[in-house]
Biopython code that builds the backbone (N, CA, C, O; Angstrom):
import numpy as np
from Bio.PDB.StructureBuilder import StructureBuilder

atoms = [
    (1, "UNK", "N", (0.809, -1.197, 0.000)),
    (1, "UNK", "CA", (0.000, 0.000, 0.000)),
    (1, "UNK", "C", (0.839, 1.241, 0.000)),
    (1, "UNK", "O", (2.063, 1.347, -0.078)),
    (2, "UNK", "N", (-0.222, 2.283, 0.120)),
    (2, "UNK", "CA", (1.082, 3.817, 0.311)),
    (2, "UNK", "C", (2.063, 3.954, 1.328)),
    (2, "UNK", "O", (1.972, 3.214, 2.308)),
    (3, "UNK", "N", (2.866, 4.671, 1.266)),
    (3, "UNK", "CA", (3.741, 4.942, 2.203)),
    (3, "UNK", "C", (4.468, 3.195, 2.529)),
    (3, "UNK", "O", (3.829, 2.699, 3.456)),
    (4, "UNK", "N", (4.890, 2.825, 2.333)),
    (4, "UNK", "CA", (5.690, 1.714, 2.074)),
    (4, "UNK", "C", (4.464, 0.416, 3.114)),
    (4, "UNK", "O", (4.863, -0.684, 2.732)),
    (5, "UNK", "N", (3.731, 0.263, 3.754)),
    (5, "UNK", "CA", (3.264, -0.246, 4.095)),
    (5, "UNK", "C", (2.532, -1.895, 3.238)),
    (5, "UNK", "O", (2.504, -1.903, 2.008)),
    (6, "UNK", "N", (2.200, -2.684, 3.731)),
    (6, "UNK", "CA", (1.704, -3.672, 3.035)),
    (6, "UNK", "C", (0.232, -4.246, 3.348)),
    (6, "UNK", "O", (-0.225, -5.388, 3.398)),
    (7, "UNK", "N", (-0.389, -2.783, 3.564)),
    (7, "UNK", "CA", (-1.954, -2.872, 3.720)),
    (7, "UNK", "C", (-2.679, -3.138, 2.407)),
    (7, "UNK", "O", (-2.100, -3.587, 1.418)),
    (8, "UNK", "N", (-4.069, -2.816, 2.450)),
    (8, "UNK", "CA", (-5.146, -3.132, 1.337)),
    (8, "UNK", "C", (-4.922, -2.161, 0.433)),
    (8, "UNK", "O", (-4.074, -1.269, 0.413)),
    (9, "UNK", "N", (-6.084, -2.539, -0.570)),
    (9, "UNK", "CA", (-6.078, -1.952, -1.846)),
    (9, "UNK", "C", (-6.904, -0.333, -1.032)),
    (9, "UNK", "O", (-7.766, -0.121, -0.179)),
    (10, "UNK", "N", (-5.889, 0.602, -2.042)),
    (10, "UNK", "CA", (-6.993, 1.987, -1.573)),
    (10, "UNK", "C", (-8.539, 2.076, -2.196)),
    (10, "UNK", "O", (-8.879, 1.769, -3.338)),
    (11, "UNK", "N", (-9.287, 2.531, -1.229)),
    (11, "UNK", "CA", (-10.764, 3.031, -2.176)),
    (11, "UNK", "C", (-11.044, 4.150, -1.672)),
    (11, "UNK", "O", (-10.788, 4.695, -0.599)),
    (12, "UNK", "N", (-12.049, 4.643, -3.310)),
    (12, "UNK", "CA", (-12.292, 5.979, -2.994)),
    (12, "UNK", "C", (-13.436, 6.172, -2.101)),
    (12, "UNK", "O", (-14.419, 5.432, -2.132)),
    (13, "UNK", "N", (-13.291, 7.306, -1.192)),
    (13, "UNK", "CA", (-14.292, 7.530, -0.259)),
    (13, "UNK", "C", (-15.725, 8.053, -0.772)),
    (13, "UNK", "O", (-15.853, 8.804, -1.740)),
    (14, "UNK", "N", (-16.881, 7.509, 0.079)),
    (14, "UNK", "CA", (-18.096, 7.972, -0.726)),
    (14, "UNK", "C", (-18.760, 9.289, 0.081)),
    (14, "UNK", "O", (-19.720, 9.272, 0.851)),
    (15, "UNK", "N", (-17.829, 10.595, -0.397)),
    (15, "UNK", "CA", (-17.900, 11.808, 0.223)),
    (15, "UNK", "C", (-18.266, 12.757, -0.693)),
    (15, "UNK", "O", (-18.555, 12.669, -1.886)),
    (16, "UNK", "N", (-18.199, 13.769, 0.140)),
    (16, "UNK", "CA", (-18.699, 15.327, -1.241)),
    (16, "UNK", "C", (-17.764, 15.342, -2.397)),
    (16, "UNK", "O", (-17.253, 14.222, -2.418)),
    (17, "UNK", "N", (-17.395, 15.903, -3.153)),
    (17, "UNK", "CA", (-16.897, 16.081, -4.351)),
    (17, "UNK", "C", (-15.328, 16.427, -3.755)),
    (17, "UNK", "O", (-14.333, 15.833, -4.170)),
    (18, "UNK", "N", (-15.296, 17.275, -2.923)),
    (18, "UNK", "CA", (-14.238, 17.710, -2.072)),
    (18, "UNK", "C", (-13.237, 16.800, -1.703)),
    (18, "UNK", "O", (-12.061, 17.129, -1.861)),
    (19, "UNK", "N", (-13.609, 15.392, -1.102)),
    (19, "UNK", "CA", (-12.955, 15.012, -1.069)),
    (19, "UNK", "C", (-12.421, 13.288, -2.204)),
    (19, "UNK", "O", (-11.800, 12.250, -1.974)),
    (20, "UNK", "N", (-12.872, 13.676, -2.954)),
    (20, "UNK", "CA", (-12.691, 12.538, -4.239)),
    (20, "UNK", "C", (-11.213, 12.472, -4.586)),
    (20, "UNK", "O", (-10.972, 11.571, -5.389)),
    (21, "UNK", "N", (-10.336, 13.060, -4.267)),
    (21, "UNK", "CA", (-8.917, 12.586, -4.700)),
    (21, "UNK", "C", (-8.169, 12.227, -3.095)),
    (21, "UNK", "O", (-6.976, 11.926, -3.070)),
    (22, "UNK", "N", (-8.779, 12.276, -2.125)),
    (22, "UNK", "CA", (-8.365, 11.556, -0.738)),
    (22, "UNK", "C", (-8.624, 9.723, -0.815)),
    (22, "UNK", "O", (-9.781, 9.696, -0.397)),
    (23, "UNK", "N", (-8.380, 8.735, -0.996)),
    (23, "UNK", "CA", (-8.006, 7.339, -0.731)),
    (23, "UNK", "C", (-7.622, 7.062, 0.645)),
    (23, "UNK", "O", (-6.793, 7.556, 1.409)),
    (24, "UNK", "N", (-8.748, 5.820, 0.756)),
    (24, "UNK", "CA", (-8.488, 5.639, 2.058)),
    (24, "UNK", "C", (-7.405, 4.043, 2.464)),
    (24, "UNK", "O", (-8.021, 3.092, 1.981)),
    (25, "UNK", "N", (-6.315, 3.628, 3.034)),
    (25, "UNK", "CA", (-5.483, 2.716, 3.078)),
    (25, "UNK", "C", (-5.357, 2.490, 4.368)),
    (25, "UNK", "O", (-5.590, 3.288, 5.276)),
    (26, "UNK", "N", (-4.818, 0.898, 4.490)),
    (26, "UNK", "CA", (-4.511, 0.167, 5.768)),
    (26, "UNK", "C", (-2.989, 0.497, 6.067)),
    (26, "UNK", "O", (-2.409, 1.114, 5.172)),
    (27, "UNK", "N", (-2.233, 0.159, 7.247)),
    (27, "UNK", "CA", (-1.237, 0.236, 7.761)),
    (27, "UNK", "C", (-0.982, -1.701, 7.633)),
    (27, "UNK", "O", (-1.804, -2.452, 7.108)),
    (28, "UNK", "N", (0.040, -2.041, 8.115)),
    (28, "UNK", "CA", (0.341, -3.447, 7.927)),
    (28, "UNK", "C", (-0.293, -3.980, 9.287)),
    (28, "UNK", "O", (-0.573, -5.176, 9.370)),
    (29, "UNK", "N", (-0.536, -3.081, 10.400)),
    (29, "UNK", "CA", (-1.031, -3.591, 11.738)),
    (29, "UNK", "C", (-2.869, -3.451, 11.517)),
    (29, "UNK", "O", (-3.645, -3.695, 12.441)),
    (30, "UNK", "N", (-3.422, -2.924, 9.822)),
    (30, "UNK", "CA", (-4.615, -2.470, 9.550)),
    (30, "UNK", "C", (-5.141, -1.504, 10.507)),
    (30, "UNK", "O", (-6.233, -1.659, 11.054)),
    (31, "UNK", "N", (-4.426, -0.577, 10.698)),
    (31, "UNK", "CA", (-5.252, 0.923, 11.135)),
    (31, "UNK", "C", (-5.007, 1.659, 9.845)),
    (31, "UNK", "O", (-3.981, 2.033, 9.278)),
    (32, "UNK", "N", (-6.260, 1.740, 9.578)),
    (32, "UNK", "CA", (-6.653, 3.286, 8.575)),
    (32, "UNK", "C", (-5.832, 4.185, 8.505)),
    (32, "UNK", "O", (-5.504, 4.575, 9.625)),
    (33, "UNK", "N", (-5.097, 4.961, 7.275)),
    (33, "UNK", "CA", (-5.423, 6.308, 7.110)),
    (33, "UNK", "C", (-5.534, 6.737, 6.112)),
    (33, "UNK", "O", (-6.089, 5.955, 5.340)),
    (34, "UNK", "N", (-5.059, 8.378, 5.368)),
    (34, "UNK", "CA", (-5.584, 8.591, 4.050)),
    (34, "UNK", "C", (-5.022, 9.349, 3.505)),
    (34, "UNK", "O", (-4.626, 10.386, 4.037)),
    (35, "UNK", "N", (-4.839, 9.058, 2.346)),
    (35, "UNK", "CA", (-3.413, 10.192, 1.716)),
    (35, "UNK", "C", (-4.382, 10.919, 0.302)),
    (35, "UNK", "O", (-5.357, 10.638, -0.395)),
    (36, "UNK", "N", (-3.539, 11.815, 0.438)),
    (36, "UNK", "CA", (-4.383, 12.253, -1.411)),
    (36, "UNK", "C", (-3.624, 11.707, -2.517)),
    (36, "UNK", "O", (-2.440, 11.371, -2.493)),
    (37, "UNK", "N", (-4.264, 11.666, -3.286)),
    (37, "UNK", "CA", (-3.410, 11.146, -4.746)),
    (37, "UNK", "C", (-2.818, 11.601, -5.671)),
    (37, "UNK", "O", (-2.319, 11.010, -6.628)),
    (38, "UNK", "N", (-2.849, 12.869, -5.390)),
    (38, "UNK", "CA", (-1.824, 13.694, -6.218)),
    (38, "UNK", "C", (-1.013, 14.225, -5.337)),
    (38, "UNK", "O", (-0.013, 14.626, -5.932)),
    (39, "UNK", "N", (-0.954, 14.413, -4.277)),
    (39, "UNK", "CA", (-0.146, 15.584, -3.362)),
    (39, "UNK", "C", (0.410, 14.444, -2.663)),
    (39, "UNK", "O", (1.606, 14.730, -2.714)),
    (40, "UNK", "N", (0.338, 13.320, -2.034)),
    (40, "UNK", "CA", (0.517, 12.392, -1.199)),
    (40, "UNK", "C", (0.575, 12.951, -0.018)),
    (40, "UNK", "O", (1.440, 12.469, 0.713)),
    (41, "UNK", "N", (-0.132, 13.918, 0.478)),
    (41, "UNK", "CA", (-0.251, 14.078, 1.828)),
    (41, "UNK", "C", (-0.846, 12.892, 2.800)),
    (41, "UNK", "O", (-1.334, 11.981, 2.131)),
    (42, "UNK", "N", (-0.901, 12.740, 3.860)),
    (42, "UNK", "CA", (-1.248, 11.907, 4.332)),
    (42, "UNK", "C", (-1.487, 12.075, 6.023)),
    (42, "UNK", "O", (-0.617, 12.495, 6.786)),
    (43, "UNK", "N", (-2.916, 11.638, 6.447)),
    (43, "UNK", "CA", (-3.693, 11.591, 7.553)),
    (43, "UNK", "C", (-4.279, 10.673, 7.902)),
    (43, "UNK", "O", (-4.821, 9.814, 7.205)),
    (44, "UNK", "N", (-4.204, 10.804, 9.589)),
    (44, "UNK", "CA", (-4.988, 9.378, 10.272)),
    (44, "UNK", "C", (-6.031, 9.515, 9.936)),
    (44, "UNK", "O", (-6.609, 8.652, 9.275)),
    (45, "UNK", "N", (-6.596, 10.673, 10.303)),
    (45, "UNK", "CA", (-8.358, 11.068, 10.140)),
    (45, "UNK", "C", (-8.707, 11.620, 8.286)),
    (45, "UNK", "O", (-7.938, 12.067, 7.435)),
    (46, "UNK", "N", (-10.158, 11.328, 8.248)),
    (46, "UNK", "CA", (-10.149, 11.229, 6.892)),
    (46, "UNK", "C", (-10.252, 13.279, 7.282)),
    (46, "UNK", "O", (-10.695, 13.804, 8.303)),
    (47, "UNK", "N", (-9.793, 13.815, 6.310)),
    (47, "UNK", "CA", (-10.236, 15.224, 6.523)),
    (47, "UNK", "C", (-11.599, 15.637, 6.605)),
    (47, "UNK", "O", (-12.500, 14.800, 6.651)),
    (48, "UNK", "N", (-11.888, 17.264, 6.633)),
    (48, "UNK", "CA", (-12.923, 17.315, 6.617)),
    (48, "UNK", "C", (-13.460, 18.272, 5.095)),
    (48, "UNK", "O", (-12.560, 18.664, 4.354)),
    (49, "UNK", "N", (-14.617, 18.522, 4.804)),
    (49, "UNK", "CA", (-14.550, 19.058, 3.541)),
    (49, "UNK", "C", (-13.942, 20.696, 3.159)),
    (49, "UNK", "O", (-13.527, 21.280, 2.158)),
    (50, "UNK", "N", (-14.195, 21.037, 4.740)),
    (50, "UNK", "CA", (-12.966, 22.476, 4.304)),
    (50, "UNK", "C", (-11.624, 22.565, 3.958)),
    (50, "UNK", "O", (-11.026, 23.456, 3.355)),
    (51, "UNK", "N", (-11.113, 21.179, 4.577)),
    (51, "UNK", "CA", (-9.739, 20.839, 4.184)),
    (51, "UNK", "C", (-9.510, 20.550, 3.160)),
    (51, "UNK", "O", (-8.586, 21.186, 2.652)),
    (52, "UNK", "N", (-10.091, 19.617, 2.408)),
    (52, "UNK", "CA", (-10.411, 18.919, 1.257)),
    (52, "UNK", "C", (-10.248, 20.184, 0.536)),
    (52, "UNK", "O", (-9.324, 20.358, -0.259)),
    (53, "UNK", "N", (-11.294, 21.226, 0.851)),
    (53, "UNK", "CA", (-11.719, 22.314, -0.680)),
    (53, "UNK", "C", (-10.307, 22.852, -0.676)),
    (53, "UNK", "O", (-9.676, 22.527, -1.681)),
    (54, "UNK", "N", (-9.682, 23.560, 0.159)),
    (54, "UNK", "CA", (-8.687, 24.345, 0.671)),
    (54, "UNK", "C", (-7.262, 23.432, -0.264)),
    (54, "UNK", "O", (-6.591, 24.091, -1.058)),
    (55, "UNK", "N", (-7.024, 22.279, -0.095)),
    (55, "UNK", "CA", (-6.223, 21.530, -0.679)),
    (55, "UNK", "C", (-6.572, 21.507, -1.904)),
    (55, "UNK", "O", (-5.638, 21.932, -2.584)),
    (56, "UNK", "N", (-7.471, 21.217, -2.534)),
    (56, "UNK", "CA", (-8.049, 21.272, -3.922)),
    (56, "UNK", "C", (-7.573, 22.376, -4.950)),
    (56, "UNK", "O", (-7.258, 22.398, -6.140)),
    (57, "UNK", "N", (-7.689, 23.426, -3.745)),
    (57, "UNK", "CA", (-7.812, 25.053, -4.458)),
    (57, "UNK", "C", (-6.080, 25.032, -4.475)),
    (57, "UNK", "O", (-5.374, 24.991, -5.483)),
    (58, "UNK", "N", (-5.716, 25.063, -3.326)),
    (58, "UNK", "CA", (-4.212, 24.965, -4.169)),
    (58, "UNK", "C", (-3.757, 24.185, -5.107)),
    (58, "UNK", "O", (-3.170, 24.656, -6.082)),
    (59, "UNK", "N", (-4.020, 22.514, -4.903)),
    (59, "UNK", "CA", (-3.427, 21.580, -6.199)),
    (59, "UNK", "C", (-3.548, 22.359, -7.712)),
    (59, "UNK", "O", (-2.713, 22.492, -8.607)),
    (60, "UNK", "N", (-4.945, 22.808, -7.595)),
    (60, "UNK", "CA", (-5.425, 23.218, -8.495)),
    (60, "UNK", "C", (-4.484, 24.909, -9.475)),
    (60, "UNK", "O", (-4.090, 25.188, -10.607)),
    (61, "UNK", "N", (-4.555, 25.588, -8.051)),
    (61, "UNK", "CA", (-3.703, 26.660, -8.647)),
    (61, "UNK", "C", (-2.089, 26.300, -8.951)),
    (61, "UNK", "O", (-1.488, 26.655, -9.965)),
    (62, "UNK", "N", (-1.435, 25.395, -7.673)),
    (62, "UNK", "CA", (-0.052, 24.864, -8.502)),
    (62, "UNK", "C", (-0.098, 24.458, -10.010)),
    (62, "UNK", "O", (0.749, 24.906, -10.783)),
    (63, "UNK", "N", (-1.342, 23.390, -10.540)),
    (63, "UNK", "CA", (-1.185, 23.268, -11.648)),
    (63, "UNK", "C", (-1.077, 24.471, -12.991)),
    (63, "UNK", "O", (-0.310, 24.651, -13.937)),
    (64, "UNK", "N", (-2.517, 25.249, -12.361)),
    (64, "UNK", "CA", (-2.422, 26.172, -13.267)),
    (64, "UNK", "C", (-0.647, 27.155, -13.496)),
    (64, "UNK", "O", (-0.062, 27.350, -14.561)),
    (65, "UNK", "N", (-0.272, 27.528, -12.283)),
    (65, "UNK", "CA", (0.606, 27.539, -12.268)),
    (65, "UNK", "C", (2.071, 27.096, -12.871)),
    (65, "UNK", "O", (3.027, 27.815, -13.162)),
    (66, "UNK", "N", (1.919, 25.631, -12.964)),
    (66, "UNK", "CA", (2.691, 25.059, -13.856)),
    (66, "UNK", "C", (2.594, 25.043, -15.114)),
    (66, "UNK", "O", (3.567, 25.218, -15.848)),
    (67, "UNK", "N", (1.239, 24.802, -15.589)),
    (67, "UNK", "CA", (0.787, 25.007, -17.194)),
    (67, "UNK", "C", (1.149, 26.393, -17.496)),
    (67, "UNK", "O", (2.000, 26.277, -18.378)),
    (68, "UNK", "N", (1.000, 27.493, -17.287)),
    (68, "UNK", "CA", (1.982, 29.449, -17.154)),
    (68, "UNK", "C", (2.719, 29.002, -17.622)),
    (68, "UNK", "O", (3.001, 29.191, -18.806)),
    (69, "UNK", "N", (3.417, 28.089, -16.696)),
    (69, "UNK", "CA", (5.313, 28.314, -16.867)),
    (69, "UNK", "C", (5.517, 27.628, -18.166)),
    (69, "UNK", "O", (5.933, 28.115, -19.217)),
    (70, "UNK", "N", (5.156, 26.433, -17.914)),
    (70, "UNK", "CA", (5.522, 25.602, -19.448)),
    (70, "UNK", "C", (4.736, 26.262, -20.923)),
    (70, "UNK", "O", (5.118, 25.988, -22.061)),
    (71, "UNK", "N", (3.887, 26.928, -20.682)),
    (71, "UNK", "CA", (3.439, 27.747, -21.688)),
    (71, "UNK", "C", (4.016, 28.915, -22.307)),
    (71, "UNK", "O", (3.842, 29.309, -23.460)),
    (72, "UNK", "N", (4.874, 29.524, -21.201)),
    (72, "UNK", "CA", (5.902, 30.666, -21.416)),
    (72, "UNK", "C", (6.894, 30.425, -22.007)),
    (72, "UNK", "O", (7.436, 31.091, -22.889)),
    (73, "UNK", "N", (7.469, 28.579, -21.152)),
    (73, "UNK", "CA", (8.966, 28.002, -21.807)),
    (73, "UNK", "C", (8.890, 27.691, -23.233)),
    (73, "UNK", "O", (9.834, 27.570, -24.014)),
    (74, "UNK", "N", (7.467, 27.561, -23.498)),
    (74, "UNK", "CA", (7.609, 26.937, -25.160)),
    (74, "UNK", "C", (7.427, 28.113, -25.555)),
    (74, "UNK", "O", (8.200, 28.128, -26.514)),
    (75, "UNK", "N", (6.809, 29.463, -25.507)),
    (75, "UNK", "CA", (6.993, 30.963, -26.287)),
    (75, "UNK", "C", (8.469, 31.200, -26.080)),
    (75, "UNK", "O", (9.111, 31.243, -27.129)),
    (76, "UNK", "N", (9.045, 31.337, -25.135)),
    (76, "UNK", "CA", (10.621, 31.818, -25.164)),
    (76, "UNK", "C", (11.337, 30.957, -25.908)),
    (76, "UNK", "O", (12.011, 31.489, -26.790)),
    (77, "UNK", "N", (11.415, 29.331, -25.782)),
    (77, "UNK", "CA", (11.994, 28.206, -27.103)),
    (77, "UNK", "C", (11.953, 28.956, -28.328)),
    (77, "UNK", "O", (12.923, 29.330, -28.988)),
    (78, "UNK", "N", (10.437, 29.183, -28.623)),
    (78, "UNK", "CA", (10.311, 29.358, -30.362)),
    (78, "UNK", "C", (10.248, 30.410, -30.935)),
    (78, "UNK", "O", (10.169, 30.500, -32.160)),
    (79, "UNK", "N", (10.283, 31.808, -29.795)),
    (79, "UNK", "CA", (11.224, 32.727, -30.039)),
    (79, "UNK", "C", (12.753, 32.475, -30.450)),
    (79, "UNK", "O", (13.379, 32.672, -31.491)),
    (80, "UNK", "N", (13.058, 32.002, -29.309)),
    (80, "UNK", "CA", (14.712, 31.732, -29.382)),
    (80, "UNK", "C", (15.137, 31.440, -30.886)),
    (80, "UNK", "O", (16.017, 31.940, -31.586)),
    (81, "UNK", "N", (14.101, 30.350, -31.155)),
    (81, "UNK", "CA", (14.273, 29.479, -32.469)),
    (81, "UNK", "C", (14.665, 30.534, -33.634)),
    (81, "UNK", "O", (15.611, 30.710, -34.402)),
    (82, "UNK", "N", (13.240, 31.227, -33.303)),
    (82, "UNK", "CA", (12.855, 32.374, -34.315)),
    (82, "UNK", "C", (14.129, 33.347, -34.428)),
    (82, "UNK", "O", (14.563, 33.531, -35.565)),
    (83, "UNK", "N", (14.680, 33.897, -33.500)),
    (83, "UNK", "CA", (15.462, 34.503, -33.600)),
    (83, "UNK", "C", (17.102, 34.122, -34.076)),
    (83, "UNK", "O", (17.934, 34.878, -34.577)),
    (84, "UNK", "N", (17.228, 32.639, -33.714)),
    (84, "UNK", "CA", (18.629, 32.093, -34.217)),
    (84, "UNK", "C", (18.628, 31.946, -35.695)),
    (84, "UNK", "O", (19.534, 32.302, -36.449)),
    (85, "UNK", "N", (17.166, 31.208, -36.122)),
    (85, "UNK", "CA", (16.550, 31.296, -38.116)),
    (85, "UNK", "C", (17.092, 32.548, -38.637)),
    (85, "UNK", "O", (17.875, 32.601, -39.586)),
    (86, "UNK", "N", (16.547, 33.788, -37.835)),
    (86, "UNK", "CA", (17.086, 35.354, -38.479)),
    (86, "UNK", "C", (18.342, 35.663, -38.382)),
    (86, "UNK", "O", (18.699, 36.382, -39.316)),
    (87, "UNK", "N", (19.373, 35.350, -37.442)),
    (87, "UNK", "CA", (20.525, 35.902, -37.622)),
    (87, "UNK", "C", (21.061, 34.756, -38.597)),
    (87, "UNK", "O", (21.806, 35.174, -39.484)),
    (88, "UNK", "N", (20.880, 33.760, -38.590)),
    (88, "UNK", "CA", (21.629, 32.530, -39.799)),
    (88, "UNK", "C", (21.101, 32.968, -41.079)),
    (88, "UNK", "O", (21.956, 33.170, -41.941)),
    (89, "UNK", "N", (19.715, 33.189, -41.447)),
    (89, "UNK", "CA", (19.488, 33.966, -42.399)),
    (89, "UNK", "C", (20.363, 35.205, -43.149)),
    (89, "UNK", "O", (20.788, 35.134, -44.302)),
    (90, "UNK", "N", (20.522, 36.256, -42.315)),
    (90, "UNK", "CA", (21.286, 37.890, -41.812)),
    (90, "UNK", "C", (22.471, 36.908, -42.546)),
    (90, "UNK", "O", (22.739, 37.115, -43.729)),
    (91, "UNK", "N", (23.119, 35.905, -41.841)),
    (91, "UNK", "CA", (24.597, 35.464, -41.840)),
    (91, "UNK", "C", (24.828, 35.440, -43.364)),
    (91, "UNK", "O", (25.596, 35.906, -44.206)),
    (92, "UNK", "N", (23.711, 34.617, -43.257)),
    (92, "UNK", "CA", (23.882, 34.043, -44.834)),
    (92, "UNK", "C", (24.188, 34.496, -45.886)),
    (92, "UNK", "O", (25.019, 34.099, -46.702)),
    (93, "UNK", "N", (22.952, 36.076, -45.913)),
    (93, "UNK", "CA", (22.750, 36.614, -46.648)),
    (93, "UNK", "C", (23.611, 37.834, -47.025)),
    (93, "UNK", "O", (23.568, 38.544, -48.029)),
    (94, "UNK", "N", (24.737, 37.896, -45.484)),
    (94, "UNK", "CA", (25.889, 38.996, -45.734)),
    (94, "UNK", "C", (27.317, 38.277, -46.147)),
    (94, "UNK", "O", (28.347, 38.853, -46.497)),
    (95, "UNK", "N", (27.079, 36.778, -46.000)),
    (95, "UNK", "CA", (28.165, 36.386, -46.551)),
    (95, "UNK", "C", (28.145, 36.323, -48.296)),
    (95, "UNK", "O", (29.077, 36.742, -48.983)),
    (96, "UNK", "N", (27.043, 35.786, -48.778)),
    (96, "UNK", "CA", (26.796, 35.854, -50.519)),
    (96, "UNK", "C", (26.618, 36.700, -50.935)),
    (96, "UNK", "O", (26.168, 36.594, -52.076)),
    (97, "UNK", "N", (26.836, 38.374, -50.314)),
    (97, "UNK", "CA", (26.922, 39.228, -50.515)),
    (97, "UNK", "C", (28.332, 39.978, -50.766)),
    (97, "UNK", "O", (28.682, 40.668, -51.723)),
    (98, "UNK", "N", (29.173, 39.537, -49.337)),
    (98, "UNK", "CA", (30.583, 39.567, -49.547)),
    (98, "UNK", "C", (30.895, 38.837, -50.410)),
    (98, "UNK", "O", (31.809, 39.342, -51.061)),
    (99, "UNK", "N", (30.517, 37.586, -50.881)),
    (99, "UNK", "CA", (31.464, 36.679, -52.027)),
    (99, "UNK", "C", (31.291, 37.643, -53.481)),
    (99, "UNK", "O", (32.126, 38.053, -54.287)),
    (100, "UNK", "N", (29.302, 37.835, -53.367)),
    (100, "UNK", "CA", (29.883, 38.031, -54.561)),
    (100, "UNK", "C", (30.251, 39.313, -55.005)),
    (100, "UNK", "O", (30.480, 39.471, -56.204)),
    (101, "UNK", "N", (30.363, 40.449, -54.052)),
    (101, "UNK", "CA", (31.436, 41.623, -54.166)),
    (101, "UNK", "C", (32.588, 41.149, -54.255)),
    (101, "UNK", "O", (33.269, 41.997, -54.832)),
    (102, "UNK", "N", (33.385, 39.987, -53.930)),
    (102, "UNK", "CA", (34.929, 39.593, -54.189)),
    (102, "UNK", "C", (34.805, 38.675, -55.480)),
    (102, "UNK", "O", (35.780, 38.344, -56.154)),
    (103, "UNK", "N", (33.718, 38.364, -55.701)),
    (103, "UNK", "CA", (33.879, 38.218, -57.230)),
    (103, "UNK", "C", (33.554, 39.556, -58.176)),
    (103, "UNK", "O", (34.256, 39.967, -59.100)),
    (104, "UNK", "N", (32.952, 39.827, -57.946)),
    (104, "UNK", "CA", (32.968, 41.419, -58.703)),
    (104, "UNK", "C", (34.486, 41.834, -58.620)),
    (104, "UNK", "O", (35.085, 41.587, -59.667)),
    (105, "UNK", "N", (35.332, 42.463, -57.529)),
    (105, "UNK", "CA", (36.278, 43.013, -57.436)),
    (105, "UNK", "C", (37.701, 42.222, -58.138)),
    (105, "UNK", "O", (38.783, 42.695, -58.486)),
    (106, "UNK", "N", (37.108, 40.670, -58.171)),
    (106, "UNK", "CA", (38.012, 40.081, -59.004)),
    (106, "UNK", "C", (38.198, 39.999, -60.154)),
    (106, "UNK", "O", (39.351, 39.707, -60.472)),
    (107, "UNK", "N", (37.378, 40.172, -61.061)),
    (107, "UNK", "CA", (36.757, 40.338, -62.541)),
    (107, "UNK", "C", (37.612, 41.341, -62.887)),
    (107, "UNK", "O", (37.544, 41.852, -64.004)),
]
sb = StructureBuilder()
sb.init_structure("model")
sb.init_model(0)
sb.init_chain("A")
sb.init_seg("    ")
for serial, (resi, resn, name, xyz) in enumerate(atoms, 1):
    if name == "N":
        sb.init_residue(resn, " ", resi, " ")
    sb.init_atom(name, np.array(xyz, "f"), 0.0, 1.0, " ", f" {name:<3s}", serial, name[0])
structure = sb.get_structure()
């Protein structure tokens, strides 16, 4: 089971909406307790639904949170991109420029 233990299978509790990602698990001596499933926090007592919402509301904003960031990292990437395309472009286009002024000047 969670937390290294070799209790039962977890089930979900038949509670408010609040607490639907709390699972409830045995200890190996089978005393109860209950962890969440994304956060792995973990309690003897099952919480209560203010706790539940309160935990929710953060998981919830960390994620959003995380989706920001990785949404930003892929605009700054394909900027980056964008911007390395233009100076190799620039490069390019001032070097076949120099050549072919040194072929001109060679003529």
């Amino acid at each position: 089971g969670a937390g290294g233990g070799g209790g039962g299978a977890a089930t979900l509790p038949r509670s408010p909406e609040e607490l639907r990602n709390w699972l409830s698990a045995y200890t190996e001596d089978g005393q109860v307790y209950y962890y969440h499933r994304h956060t792995r926090a973990v309690r003897w007592e099952k919480p209560d639904v203010d706790v539940a919402r309160q935990m929710e509301a953060r998981v919830a904003a960390a994620r959003e949170e995380v989706q920001q960031r990785q949404e930003r990292r892929v605009r700054e990437i394909a900027e980056e991109e964008d911007r390395r395309r233009i100076e190799g472009e620039q490069r390019d286009s001032l070097q076949r420029r120099a050549e072919h002024r040194v072929k001109a000047w060679a003529a």
